[in-house]
N, C-alpha and C positions, 0 to 999 in steps of 0.2 A: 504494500500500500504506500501512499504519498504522501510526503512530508504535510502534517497541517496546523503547523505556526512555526512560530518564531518566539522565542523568551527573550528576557532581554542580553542575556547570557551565552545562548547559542538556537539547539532549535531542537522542537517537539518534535518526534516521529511515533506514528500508530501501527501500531502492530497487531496482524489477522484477529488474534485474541481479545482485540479490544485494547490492552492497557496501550501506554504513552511513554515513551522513555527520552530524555533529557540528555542531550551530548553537546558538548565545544568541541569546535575546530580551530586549529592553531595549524596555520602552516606559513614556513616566513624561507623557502628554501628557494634556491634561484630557479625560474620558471623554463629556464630552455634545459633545467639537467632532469631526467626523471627521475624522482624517487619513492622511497615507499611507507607504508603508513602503522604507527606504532598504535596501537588500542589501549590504554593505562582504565584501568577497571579498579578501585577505591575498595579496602575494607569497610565492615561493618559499621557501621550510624558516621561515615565521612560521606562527602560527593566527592564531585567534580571541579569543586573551586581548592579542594585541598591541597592541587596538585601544579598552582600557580608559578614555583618557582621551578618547575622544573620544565616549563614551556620556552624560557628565554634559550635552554641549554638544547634540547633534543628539535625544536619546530626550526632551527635554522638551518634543518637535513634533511628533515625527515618529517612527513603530513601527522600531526598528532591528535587524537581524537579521545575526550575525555568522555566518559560516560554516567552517566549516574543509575547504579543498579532498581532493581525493581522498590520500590518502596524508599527511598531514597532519595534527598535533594528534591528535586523536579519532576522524578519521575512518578508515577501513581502508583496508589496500593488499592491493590485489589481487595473489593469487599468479600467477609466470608462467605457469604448466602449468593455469589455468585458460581459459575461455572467454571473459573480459570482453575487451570491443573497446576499447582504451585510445587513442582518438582525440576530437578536438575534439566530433564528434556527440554521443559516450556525454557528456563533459565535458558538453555542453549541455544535455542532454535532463535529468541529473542535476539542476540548476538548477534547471529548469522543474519537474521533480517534486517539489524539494523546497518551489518556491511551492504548489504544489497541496497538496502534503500540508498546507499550513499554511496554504491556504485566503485564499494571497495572488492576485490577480488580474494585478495590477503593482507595477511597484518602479522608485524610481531606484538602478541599479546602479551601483555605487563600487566599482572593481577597482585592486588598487593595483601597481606593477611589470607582471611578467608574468602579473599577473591582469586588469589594461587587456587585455592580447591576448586573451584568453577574452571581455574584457568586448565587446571592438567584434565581433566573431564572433558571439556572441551578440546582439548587437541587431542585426548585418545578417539574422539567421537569424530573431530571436523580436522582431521589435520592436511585437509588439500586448502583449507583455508589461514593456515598459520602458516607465517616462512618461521616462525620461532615461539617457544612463548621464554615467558620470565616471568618466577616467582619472586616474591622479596617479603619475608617474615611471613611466612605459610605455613602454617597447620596443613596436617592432612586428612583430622578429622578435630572435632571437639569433646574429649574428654570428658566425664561426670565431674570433675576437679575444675573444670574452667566451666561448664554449665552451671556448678554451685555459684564461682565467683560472681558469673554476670548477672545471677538472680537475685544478688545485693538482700541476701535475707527473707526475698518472696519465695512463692512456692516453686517457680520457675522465670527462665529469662525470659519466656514474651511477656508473664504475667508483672515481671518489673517493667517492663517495656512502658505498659500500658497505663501500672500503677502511679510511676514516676514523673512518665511522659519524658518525651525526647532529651531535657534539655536537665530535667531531675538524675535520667540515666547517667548523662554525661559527665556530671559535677560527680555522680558515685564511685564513676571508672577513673576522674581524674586523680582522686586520691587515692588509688590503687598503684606504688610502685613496680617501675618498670612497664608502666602502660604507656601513658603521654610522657614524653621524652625530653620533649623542651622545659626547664623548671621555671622559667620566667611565667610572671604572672598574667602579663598583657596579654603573652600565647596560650595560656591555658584559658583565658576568660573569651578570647577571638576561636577560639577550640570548641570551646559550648556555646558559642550563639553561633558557630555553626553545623554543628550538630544539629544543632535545636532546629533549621529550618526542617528536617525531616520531623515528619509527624510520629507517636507513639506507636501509632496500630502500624504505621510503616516499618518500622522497626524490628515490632512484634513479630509481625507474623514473617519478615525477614529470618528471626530470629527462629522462628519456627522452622524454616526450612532449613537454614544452616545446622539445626541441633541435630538432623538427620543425615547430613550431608558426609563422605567419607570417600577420599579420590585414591584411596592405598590400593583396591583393587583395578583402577587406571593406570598407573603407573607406567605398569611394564610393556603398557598399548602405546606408550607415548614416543613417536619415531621422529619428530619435529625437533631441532637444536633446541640445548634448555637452559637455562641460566637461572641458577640460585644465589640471590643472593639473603645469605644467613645471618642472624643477628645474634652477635656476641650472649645477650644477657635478654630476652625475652621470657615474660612470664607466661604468653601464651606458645610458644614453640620453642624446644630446644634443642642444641646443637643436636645432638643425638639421632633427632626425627631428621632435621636437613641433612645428615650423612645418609640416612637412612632412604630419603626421599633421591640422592643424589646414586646411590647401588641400585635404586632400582629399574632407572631411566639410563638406558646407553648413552652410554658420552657424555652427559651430562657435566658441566661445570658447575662448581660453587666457591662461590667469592666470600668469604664470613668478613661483616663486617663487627669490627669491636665499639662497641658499641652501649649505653646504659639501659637502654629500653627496647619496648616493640617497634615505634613508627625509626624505624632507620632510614625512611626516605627524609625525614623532618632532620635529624641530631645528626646525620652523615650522608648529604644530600650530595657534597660532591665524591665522596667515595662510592657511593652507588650508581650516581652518573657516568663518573669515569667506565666502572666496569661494565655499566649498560652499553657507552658507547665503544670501550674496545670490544664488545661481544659483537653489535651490531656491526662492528667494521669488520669484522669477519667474513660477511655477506659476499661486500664489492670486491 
């Protein structure tokens, strides 16, 4: 289906299912070379504006296309008492529609947290549509030990989701060490009122899918060049799983960044750039 609007941000696209998903495009690369197009996909209750500084470094090469997962930023959450199948397939098939609508053929996928588990799913599933993917601080699945943490005391995470609401969540996970990375205050308060624009039931029932989600059985299906990059000191993955993640995929490279926390794109933005783009230069 066909694009139908415009935000102020970047632009809606609808997809067969009904729902709407929210993307930027950034591309600043010289027009007579061609080149090709990175997909960066946001963990859990982050969007698409999260990933602002890392537009000046990669769009000067390469078409870069931010997205905002389903229930997320921009994009809509589907109500319960509807018909949408809220499992990893619709998740993927979403992806791939929104390369078509945009008339992309492949991409190197960049999934960050538990957007890595979407990401290797999807390249065992669509890999004539990935020239690569790349994880960066990726679980492979979510734990009953990290399902306790995010449920902040409720009975479960979507039910804090809901209880809290977006922006209640966010303040809970902020004082959770080793989560948000940057200890400045201004960044952690610019942290939850962006969060906060996604709504709770967004979140929720995100969360809902995520609690089920587990890409360990993908793995070994995954034949697309892979890039890990690992973070030193994470509470929600650790070294162990990225070694783990990296013997199961041929070839696979992994880059450990040291690191205090989970978001490594924030606290070592140009260590993970760098190894993004020496990976990526591996292509040409």
């Amino acid at each position: 289906m066909a694009t139908v609007s415009i935000s102020p941000s970047g632009t809606i696209l609808q997809h067969p299912g009904g729902q709407t998903t929210h993307v930027i495009q950034d591309d600043f690369h010289d027009p007579w070379i061609p080149t090709e197009t990175i997909l960066i996909q946001h963990g859990f209750a982050r969007h698409s504006a999260f990933w602002y500084h890392w537009i000046p470094v990669l769009a000067r090469t390469y078409r870069v296309i931010r997205r905002d997962a389903r229930g997320h930023g921009l994009s809509s959450v589907p109500s319960e008492d509807s018909a949408y199948k809220y499992n990893i397939d619709t998740i993927c098939e979403e992806i791939i529609d929104t390369l078509d609508q945009l008339g992309i053929e492949k991409v190197h996928f960049f999934g960050e947290s538990t957007s890595g588990m979407v990401g290797e799913i999807l390249a065992a599933k669509y890999p004539h549509r990935l020239h690569s993917l790349i994880v960066c601080s990726s679980p492979t699945n979510l734990p009953p030990m990290a399902l306790q943490l995010f449920a902040f005391g409720h009975e479960s995470w979507p039910k804090a989701c809901r209880a809290l609401g977006s922006r209640g969540w966010a303040e809970a996970l902020s004082k959770v060490p080793g989560t948000v990375s940057v200890p400045d205050p201004e960044y952690i308060r610019w942290w939850i009122d962006q969060v906060a624009i996604s709504s709770g039931e967004g979140l929720a029932r995100y969360a809902q899918f995520l609690s089920q989600l587990d890409s360990r059985p993908y793995l070994n299906h995954i034949t697309v060049p892979m890039l890990i990059l690992a973070p030193a000191n994470s509470v929600a993955t650790k070294l162990e799983e990225q070694r783990f993640i990296q013997a199961q995929v041929k070839g696979a490279k992994m880059v450990v960044i040291n690191s205090k926390g989970h978001e490594i794109y924030v606290e070592a933005p140009e260590q993970c750039q760098n190894a993004v783009l020496e990976f990526l230069g591996g292509f040409h």
